[in-house]
PDB file with SEQRES, HELIX, SHEET and CRYST1 records, atoms N, CA, C and O in Angstrom:
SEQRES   1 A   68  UNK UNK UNK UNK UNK UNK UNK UNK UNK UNK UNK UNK UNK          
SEQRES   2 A   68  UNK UNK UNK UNK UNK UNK UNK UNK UNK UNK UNK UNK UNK          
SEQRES   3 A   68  UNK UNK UNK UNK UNK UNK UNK UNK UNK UNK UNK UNK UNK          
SEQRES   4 A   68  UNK UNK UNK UNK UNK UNK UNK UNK UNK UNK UNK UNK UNK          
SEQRES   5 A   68  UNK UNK UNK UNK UNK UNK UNK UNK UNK UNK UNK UNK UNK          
SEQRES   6 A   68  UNK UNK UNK                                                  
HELIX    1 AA1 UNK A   15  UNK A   27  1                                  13    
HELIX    2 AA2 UNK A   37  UNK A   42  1                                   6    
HELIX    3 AA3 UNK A   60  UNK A   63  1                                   4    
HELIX    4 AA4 UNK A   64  UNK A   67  5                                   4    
SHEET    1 AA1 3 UNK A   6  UNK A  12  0                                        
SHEET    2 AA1 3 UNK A  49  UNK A  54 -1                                        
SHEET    3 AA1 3 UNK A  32  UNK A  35 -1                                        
CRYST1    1.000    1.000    1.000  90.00  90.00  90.00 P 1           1          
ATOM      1  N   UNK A   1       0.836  -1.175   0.000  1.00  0.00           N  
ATOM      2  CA  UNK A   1       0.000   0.000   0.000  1.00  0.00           C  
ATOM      3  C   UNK A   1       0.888   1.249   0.000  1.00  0.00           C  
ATOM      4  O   UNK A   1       1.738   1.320   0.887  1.00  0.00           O  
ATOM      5  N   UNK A   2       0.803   2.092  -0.760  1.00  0.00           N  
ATOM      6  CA  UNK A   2       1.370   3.538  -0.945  1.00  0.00           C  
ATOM      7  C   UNK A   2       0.845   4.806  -0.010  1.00  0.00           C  
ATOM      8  O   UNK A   2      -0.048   5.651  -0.068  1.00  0.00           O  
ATOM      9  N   UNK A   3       1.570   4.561   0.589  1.00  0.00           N  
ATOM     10  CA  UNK A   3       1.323   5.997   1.660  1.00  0.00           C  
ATOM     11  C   UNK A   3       1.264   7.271   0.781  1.00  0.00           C  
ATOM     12  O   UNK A   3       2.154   7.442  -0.053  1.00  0.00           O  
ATOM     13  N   UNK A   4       0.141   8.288   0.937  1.00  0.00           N  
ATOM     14  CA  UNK A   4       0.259   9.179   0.813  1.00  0.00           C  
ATOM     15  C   UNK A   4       1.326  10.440   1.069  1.00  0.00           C  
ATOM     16  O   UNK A   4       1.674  10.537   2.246  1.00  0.00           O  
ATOM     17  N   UNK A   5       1.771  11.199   0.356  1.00  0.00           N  
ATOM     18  CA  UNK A   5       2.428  12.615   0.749  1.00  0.00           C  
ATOM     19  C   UNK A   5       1.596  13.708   1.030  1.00  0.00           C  
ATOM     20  O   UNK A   5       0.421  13.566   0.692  1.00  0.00           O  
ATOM     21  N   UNK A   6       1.916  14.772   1.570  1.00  0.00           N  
ATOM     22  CA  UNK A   6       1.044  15.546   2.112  1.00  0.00           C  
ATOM     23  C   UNK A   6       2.514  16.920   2.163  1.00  0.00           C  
ATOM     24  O   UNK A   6       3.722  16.815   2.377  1.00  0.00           O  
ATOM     25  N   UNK A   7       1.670  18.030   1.868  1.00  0.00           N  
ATOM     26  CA  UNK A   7       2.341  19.080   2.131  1.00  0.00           C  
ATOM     27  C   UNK A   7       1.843  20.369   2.483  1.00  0.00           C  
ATOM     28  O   UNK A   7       0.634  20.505   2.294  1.00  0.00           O  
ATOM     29  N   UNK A   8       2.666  21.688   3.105  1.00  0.00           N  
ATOM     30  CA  UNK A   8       1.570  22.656   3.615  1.00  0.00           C  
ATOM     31  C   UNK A   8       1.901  23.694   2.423  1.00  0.00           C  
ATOM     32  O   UNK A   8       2.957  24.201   2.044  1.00  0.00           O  
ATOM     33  N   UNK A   9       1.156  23.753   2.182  1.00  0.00           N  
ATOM     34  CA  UNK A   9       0.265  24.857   0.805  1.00  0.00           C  
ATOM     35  C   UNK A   9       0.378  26.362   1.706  1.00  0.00           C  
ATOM     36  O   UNK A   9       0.749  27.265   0.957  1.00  0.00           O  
ATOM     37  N   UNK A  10       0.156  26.794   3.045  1.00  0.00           N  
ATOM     38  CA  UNK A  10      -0.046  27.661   3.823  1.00  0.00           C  
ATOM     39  C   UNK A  10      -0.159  27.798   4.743  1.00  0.00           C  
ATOM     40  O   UNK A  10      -0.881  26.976   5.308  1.00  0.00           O  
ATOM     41  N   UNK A  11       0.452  28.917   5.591  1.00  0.00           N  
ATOM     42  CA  UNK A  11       0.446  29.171   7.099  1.00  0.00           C  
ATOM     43  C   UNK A  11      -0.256  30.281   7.039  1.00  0.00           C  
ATOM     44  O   UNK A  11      -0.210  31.041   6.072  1.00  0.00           O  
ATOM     45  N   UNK A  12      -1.061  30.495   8.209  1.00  0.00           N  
ATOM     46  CA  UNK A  12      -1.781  31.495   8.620  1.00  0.00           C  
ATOM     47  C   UNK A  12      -1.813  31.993  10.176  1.00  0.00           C  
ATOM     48  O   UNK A  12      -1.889  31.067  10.984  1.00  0.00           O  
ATOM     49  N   UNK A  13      -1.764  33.368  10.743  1.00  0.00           N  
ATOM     50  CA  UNK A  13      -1.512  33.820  11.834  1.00  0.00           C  
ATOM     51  C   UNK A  13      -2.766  33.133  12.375  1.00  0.00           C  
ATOM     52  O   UNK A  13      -2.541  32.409  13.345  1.00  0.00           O  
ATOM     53  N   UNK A  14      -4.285  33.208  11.885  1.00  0.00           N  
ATOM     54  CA  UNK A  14      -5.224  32.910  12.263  1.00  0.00           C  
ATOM     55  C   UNK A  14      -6.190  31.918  11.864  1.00  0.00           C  
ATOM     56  O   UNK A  14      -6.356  31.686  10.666  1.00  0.00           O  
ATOM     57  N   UNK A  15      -7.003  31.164  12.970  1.00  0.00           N  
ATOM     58  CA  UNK A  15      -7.666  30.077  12.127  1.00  0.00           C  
ATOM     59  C   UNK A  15      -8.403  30.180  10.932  1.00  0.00           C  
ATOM     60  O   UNK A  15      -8.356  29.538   9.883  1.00  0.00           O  
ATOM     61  N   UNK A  16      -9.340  31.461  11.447  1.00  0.00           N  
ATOM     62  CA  UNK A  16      -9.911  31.479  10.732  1.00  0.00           C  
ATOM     63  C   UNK A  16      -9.748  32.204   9.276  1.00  0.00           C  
ATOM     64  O   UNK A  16     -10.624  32.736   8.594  1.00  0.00           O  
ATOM     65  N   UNK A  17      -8.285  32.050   9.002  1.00  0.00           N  
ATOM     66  CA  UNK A  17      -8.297  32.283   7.607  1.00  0.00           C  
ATOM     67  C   UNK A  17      -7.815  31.003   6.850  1.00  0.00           C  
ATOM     68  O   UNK A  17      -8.102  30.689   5.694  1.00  0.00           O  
ATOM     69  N   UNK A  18      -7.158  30.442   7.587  1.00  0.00           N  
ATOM     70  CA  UNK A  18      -7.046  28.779   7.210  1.00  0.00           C  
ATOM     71  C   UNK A  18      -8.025  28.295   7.029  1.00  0.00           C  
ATOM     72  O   UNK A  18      -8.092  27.533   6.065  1.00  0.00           O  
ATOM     73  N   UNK A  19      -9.360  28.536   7.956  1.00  0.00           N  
ATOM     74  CA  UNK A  19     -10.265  27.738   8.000  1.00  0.00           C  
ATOM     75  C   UNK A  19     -11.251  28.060   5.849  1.00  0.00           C  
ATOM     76  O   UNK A  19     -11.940  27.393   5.077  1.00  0.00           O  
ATOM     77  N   UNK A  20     -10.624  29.473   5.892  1.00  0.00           N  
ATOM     78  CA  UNK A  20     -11.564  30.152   4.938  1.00  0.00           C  
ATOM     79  C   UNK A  20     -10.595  29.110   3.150  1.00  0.00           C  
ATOM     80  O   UNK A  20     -11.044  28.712   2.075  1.00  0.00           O  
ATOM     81  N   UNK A  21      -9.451  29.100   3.682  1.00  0.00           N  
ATOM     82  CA  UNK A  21      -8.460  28.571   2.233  1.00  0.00           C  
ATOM     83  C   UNK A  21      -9.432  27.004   2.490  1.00  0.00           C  
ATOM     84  O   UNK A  21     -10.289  26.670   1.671  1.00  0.00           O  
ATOM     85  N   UNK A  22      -9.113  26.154   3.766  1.00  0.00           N  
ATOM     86  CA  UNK A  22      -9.969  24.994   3.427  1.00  0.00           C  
ATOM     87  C   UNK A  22     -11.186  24.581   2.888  1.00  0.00           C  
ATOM     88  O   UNK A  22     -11.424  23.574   2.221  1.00  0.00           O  
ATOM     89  N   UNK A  23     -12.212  25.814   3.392  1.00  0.00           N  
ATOM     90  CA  UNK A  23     -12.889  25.378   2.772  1.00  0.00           C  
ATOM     91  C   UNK A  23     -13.057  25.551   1.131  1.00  0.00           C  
ATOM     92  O   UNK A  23     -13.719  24.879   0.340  1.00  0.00           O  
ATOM     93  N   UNK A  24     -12.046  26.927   0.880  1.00  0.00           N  
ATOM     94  CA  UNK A  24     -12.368  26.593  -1.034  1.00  0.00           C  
ATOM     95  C   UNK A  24     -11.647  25.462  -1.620  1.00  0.00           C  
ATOM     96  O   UNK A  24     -12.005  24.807  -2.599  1.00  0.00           O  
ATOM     97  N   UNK A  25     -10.700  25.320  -0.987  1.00  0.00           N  
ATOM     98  CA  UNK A  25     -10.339  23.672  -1.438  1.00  0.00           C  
ATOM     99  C   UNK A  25     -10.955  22.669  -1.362  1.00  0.00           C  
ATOM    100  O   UNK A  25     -10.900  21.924  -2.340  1.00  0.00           O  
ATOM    101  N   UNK A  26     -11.595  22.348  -0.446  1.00  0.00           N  
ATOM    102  CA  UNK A  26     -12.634  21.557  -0.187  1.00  0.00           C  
ATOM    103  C   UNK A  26     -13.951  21.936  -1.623  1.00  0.00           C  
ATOM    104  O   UNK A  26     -14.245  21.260  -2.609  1.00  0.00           O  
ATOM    105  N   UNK A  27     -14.433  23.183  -1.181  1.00  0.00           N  
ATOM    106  CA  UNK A  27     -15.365  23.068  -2.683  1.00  0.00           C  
ATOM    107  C   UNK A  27     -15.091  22.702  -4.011  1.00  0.00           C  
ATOM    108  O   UNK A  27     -15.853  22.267  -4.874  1.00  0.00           O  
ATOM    109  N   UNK A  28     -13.789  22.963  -4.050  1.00  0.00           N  
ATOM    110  CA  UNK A  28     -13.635  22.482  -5.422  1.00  0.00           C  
ATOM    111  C   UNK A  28     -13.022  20.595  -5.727  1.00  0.00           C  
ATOM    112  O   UNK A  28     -12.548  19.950  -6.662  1.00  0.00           O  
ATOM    113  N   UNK A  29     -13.417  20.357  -4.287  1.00  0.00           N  
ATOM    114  CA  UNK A  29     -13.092  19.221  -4.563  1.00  0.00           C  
ATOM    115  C   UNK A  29     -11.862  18.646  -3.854  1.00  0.00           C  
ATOM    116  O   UNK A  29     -11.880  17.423  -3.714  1.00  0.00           O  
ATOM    117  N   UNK A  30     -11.073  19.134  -3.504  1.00  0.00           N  
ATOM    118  CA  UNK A  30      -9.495  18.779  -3.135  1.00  0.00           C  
ATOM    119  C   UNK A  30      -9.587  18.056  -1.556  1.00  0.00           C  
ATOM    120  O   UNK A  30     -10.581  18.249  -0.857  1.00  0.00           O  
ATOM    121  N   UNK A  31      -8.594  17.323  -1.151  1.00  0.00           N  
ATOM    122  CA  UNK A  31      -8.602  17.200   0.343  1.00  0.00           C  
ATOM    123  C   UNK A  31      -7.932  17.890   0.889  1.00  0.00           C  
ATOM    124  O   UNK A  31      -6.739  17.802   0.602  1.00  0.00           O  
ATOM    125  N   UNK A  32      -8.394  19.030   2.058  1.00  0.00           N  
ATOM    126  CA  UNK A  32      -6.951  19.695   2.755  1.00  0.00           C  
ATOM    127  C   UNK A  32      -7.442  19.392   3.956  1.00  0.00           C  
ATOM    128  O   UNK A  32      -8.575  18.945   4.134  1.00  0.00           O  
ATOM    129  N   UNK A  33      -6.424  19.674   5.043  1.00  0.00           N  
ATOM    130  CA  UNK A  33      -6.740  19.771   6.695  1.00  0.00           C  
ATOM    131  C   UNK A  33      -5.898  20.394   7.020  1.00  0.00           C  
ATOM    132  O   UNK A  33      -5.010  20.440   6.169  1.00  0.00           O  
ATOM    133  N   UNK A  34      -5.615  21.203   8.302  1.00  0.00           N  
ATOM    134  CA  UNK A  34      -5.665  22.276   8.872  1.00  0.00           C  
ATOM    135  C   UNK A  34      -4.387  21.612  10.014  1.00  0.00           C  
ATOM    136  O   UNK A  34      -4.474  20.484  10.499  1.00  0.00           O  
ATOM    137  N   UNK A  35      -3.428  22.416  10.248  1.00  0.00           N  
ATOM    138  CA  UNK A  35      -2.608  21.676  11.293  1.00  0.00           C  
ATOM    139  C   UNK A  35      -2.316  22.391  11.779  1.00  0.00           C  
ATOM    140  O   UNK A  35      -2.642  23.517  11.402  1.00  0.00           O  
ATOM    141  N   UNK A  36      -1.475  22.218  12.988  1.00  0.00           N  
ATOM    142  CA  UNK A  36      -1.497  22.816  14.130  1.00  0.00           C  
ATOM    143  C   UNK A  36      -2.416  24.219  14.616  1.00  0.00           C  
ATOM    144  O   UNK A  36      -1.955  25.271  15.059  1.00  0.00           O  
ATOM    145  N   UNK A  37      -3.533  23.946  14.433  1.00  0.00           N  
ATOM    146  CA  UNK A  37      -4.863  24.424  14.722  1.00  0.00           C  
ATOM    147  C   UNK A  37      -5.087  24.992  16.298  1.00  0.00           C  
ATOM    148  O   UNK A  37      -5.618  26.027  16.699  1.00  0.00           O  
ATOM    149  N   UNK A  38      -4.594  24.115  16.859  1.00  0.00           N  
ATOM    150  CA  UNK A  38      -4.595  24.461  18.432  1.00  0.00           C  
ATOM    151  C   UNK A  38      -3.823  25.547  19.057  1.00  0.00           C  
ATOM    152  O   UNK A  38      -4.185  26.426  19.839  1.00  0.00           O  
ATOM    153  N   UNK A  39      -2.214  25.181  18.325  1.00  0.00           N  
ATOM    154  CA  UNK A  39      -1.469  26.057  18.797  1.00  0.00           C  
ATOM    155  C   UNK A  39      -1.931  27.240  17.993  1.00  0.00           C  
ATOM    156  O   UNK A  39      -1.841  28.271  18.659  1.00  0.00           O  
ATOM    157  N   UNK A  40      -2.368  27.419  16.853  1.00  0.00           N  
ATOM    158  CA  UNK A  40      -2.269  28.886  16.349  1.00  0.00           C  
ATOM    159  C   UNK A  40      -3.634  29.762  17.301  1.00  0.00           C  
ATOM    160  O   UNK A  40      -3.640  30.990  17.392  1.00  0.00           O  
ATOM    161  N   UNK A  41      -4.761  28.840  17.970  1.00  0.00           N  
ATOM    162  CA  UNK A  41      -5.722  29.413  18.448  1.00  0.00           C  
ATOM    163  C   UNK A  41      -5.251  29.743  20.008  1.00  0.00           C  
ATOM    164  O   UNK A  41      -5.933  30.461  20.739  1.00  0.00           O  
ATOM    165  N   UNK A  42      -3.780  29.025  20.501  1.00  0.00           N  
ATOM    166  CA  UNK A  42      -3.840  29.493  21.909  1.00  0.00           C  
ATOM    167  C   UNK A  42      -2.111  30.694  21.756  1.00  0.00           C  
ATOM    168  O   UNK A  42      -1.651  31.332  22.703  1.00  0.00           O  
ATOM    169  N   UNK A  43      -1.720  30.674  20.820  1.00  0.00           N  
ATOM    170  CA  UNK A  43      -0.288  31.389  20.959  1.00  0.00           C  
ATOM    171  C   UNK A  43      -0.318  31.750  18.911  1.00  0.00           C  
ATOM    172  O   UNK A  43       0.261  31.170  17.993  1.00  0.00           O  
ATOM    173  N   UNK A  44      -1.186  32.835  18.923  1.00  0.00           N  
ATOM    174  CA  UNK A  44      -1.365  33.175  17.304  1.00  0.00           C  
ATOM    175  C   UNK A  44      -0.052  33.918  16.883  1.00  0.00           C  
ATOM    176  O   UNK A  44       0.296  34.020  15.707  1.00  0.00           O  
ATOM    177  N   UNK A  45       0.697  34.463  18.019  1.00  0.00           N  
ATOM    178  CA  UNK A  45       2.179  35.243  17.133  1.00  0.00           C  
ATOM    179  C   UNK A  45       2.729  33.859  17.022  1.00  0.00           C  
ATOM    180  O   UNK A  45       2.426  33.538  15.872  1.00  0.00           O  
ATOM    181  N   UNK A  46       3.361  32.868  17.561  1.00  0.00           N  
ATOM    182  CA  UNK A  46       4.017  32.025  17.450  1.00  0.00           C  
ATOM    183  C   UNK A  46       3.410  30.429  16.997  1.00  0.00           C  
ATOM    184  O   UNK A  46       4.249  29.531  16.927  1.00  0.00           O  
ATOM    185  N   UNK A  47       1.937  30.098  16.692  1.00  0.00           N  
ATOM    186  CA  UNK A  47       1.848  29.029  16.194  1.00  0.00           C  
ATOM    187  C   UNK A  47       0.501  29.354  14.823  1.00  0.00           C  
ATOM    188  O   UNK A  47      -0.694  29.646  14.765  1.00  0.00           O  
ATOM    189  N   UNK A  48       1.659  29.066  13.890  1.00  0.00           N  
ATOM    190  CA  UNK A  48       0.853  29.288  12.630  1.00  0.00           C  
ATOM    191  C   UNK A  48      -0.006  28.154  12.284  1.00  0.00           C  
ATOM    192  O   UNK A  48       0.494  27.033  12.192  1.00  0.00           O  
ATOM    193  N   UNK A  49      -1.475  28.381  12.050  1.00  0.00           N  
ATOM    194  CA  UNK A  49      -1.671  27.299  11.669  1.00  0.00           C  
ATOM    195  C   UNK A  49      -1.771  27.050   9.877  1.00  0.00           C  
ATOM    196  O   UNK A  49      -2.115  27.899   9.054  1.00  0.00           O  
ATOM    197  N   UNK A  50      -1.293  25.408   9.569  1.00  0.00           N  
ATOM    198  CA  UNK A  50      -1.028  25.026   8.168  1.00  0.00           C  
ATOM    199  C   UNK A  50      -2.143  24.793   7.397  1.00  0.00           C  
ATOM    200  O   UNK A  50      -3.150  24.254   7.855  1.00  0.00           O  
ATOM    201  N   UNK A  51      -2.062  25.065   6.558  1.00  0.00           N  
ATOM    202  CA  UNK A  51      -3.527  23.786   5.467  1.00  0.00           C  
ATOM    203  C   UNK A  51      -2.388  22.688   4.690  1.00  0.00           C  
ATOM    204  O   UNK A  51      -1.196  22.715   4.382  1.00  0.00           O  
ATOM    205  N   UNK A  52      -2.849  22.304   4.649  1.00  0.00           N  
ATOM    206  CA  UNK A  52      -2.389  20.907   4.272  1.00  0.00           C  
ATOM    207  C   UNK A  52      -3.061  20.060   3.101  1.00  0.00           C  
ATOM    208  O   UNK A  52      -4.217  19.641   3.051  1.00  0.00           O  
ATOM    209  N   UNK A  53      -2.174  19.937   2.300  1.00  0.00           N  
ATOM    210  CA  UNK A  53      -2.855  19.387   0.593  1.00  0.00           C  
ATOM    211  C   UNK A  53      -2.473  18.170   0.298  1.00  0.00           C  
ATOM    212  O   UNK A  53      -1.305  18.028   0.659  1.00  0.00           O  
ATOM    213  N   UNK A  54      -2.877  17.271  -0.162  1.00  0.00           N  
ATOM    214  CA  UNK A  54      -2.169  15.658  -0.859  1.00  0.00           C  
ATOM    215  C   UNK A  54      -0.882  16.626  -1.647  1.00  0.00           C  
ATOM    216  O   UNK A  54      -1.014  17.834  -1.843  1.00  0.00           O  
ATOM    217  N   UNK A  55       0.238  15.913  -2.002  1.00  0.00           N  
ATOM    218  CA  UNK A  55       0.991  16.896  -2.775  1.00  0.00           C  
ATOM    219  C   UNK A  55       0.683  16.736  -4.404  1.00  0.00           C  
ATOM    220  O   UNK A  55       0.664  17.668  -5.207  1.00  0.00           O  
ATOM    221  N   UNK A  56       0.394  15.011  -4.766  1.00  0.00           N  
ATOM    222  CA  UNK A  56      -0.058  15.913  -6.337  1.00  0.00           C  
ATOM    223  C   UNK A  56      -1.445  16.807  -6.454  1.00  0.00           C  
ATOM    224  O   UNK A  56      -2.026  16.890  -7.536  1.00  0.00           O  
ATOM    225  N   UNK A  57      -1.906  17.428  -5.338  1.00  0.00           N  
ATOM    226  CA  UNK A  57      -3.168  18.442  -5.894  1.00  0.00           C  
ATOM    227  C   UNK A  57      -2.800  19.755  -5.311  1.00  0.00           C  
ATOM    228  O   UNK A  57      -3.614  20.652  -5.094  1.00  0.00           O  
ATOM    229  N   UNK A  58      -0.992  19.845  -4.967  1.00  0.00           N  
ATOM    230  CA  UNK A  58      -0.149  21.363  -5.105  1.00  0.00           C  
ATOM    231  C   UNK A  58      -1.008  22.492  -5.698  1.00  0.00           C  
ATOM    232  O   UNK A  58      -1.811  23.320  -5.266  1.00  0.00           O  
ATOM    233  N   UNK A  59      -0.305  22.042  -7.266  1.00  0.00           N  
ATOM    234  CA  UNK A  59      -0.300  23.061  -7.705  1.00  0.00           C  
ATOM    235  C   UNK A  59      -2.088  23.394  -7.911  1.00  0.00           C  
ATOM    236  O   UNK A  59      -2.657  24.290  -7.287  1.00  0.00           O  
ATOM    237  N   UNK A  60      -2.553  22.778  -8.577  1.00  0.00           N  
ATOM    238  CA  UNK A  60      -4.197  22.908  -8.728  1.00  0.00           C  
ATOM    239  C   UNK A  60      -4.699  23.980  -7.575  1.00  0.00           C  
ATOM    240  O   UNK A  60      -5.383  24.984  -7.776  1.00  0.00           O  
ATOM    241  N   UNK A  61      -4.175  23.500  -6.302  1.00  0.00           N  
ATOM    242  CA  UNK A  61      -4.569  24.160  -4.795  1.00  0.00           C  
ATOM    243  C   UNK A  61      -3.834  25.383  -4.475  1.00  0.00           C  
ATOM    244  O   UNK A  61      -4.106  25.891  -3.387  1.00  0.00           O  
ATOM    245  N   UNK A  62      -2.905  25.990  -5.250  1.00  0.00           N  
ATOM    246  CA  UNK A  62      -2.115  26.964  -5.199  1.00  0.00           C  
ATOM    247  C   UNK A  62      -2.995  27.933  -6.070  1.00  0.00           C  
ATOM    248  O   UNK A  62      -3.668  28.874  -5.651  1.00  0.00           O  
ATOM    249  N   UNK A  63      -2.856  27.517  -7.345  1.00  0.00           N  
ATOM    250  CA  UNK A  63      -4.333  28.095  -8.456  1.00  0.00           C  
ATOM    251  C   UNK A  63      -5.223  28.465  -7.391  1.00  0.00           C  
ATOM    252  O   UNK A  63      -5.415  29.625  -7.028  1.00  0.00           O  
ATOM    253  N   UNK A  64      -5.654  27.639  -6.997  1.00  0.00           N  
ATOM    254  CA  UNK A  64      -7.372  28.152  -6.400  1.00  0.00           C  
ATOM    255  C   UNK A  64      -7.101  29.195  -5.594  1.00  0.00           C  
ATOM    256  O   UNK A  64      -7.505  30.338  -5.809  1.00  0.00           O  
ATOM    257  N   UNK A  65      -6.528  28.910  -4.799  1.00  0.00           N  
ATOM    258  CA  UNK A  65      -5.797  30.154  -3.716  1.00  0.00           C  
ATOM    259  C   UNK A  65      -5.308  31.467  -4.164  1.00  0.00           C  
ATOM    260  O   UNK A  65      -5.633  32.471  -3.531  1.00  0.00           O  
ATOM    261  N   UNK A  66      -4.522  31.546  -5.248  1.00  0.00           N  
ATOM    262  CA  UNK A  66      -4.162  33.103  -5.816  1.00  0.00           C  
ATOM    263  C   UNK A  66      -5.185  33.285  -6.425  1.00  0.00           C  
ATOM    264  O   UNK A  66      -4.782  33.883  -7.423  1.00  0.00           O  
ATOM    265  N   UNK A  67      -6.715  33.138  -6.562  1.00  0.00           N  
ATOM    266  CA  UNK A  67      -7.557  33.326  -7.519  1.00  0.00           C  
ATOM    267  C   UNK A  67      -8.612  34.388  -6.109  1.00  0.00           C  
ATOM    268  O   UNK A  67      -9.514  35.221  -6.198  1.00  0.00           O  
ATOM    269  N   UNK A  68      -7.900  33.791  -5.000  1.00  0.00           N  
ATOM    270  CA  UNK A  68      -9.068  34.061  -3.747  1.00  0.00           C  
ATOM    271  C   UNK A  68      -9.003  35.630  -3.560  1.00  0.00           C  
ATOM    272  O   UNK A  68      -9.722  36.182  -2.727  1.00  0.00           O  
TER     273      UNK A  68                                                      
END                                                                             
């Protein structure tokens, strides 16, 4: 079985702008998730939180994002 790769597409000071990139990835279809979520909601200068993309749907998910 082939393990997936995974990479972060983006850091954000705040969740809820991570939360806002996931979900257009998500609409258009893509899988992302959100990492270190916790730390960016309890220490926002120092824990960024990531979105997180399969890596072959990079670039596609980079597109969607400079379009935002």
């Amino acid at each position: 079985m082939q393990q997936e790769q995974f990479v972060i597409l983006a850091e954000y000071h705040t969740l809820a702008e991570a939360e806002i990139s996931k979900s257009i990835l998500q609409s258009a279809g893509l899988w992302a998730d959100i990492r270190n979520e916790f730390m960016s909601a309890l220490n926002p200068i120092g824990g960024a939180a990531r979105v997180v993309v399969r890596a072959e749907d990079q670039q596609e998910a980079e597109k969607l994002l400079q379009q935002r």
